[in-house]
C-alpha positions as CSV (number, residue, x, y, z in Angstrom):
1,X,4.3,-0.3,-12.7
2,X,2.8,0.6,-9.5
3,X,4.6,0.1,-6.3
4,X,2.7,-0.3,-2.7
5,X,5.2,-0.1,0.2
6,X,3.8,-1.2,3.4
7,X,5.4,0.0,6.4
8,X,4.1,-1.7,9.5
9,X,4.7,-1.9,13.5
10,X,6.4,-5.4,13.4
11,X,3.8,-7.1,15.6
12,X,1.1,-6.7,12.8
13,X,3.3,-10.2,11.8
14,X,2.5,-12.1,14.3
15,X,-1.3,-11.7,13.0
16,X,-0.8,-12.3,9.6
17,X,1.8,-13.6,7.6
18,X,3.8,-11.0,5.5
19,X,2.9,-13.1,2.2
20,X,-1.0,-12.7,3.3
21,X,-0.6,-9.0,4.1
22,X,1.6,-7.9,0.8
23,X,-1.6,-10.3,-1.5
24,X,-4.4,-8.4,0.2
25,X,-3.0,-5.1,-1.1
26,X,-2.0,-7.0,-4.6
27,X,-5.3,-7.7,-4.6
28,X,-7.0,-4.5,-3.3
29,X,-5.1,-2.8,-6.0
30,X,-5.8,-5.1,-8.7
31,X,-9.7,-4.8,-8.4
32,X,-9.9,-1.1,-8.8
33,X,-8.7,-2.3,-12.7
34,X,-7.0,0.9,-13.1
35,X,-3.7,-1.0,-13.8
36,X,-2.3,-3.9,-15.9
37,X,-2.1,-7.2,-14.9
38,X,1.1,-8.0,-13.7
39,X,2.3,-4.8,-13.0
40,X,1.7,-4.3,-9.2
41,X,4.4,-4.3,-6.9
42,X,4.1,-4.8,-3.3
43,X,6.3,-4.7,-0.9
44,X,6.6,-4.7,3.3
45,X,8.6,-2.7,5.8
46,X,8.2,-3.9,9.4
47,X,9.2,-1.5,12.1
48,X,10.7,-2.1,15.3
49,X,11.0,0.8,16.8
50,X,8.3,3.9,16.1
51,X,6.3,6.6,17.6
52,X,2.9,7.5,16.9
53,X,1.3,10.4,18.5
54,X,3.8,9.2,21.6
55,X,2.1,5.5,21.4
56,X,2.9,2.5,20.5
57,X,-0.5,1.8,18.9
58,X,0.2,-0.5,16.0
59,X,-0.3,0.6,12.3
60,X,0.0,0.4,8.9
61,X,0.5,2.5,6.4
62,X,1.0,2.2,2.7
63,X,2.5,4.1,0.2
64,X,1.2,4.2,-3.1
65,X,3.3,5.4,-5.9
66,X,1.7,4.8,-9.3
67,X,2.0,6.8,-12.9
68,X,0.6,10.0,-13.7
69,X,-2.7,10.1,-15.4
70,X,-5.4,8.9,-13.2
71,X,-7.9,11.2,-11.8
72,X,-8.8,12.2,-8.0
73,X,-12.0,9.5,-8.2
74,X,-9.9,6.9,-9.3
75,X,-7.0,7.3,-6.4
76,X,-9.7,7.8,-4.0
77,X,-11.4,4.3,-5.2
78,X,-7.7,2.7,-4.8
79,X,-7.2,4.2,-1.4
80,X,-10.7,3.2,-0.1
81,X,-10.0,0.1,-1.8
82,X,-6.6,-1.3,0.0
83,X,-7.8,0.3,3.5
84,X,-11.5,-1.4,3.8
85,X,-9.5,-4.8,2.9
86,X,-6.9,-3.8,5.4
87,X,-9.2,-3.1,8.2
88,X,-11.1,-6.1,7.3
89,X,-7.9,-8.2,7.7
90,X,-6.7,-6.1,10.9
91,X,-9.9,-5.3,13.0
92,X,-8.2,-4.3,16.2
93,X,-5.7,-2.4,14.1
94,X,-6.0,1.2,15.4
95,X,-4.0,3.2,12.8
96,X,-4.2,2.1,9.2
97,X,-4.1,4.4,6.4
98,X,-2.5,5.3,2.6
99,X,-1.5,7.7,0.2
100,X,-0.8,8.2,-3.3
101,X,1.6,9.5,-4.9
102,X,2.3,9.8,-8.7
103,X,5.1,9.1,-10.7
104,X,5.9,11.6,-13.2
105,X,6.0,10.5,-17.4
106,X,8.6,12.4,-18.3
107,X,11.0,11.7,-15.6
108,X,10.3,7.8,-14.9
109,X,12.8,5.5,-16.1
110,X,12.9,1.4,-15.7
111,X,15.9,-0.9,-17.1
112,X,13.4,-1.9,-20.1
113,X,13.7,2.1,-20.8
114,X,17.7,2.5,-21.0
């Protein structure tokens, strides 16, 4: 159920592939064991054209979005998690960073719910 968007300055692929880059997070996210397996989602947004701080410093930044019900520890251990991995990936990478974001119970719905 948890869905990781990556949004990245486009020349971040010419260092890694987009495969390599969306498994790293699979597997950041996966270690943590706070979710079941199978249910990560990962997916990558390359950018062209951005402005950061009136730069062009390269970055990445994902977007966690998981279900309600896991406590600050935990969502700090997943973001600490995906960004040591990342920064061990992308060295000379000068922005890369996360955040969480939960999905509410009551007000989530899937084709498997309807």
């Amino acid at each position: 159920m948890p869905h990781f968007i990556i949004d990245c300055s486009e020349n971040i692929m010419a260092l890694k592939s987009p495969k390599e880059i969306m498994q790293i997070v699979y597997e950041a996210a996966e270690s943590t064991n706070l979710f079941d397996d199978g249910d990560i989602k990962v997916r990558l947004n390359p950018y062209k054209y951005y402005n950061n701080g009136n730069t062009i410093n390269d970055f990445i930044h994902v977007f966690a979005n998981i279900m309600e019900g896991r406590n600050s520890g935990q969502k700090y251990k997943l973001s600490k998690q995906i960004v040591t991995e990342l920064k061990l990936m992308f060295p000379e990478t000068p922005i890369i960073s996360i955040n969480i974001r939960d999905f509410e119970k009551a007000t989530y719905c899937n084709r498997s719910m309807v």
